[in-house]
N, C-alpha and C positions, 0 to 999 in steps of 0.2 A: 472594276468601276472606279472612279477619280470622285472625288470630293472634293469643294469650297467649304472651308471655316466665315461660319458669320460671327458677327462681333459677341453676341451673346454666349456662343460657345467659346470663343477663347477668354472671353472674361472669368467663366465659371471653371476653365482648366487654368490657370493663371493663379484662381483661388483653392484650386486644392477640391473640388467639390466633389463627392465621389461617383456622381450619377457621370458627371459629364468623363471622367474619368477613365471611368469602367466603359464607357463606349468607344471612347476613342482607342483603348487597346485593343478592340476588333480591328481595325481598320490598319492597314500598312503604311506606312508615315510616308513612303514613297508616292501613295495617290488622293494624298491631302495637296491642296494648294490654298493660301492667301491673297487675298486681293490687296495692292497696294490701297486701295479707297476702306477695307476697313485698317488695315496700318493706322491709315489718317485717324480715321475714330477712336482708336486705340490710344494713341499719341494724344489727342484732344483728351479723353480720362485721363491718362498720366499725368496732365499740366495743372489739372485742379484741383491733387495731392498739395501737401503741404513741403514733400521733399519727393519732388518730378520725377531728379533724376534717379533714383532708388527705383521708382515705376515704370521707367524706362529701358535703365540698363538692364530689369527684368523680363520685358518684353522682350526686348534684342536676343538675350539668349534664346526664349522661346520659338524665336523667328529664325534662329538656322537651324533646325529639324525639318522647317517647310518649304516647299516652292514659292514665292513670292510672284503673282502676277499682275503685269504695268495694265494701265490702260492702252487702247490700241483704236483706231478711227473706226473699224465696224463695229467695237462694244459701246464705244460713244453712240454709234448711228442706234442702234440696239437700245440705248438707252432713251433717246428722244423719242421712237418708237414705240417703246411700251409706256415713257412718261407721256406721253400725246394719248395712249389710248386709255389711262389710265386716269387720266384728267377729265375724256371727255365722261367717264363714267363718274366721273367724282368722288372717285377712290383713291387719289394719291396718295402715298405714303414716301418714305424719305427718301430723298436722290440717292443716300448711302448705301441704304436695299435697294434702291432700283440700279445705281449701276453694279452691286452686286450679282443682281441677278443677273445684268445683262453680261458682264462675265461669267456666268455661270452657262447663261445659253450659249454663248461664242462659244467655249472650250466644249462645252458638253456635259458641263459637270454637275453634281447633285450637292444641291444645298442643305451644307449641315446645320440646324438652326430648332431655337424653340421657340419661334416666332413666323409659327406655320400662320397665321392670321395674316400678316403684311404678304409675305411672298406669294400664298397660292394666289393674288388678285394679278401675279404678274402670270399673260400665257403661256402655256408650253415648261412651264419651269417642272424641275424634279428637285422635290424636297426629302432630306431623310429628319425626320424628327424622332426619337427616343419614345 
């Protein structure tokens, strides 16, 4: 099985937290991936430290243990899809999870997050929560 990092969970491995910790060494560092779109969110915290680039050069390490994945025109199409259907329910939640997920359905992959409340309203998605 392959795994996406959502922001919430690298936030709390970032900080040393021991729950998020302790699960992530189940899991084979091989079939972890990051989405470039939470990078961005990640980058976005870093900036509004008071010394960025200490929060940053931190991350960077963090990010060569993972795959890194770009956006791609069918996870975009994916994502207007689920934000359309998403809307017309009146459930949006943030473009950041949504195109999260929608790279999570393009690859296949299950989302690691503890922020089971926003994703399950996306369809089809597989979430692992703790």
């Amino acid at each position: 099985m392959r795994y996406i990092l959502d922001t919430d969970w690298i936030i709390n491995l970032l900080a040393g937290r021991k729950d998020a910790t302790d699960y992530i060494e189940r899991f084979d560092p091989e079939d972890i991936r990051i989405s470039l779109v939470t990078v961005a969110e990640i980058y976005e915290s870093a900036y509004t430290y008071a010394n960025p680039q200490e929060h940053v050069n931190r991350f960077r390490a963090f990010l060569d243990h993972f795959q890194l994945l770009s956006l791609n025109l069918p996870i975009v199409e994916k994502f207007a899809e689920v934000r359309a259907h998403l809307r017309r329910r009146g459930q949006l939640i943030s473009d950041f999870d949504m195109l999260l997920g929608a790279t999570a359905l393009h690859y296949d992959l299950i989302v690691l997050t503890y922020n089971k409340k926003h994703f399950t309203r996306i369809p089809d998605i597989k979430i692992y929560q703790p």
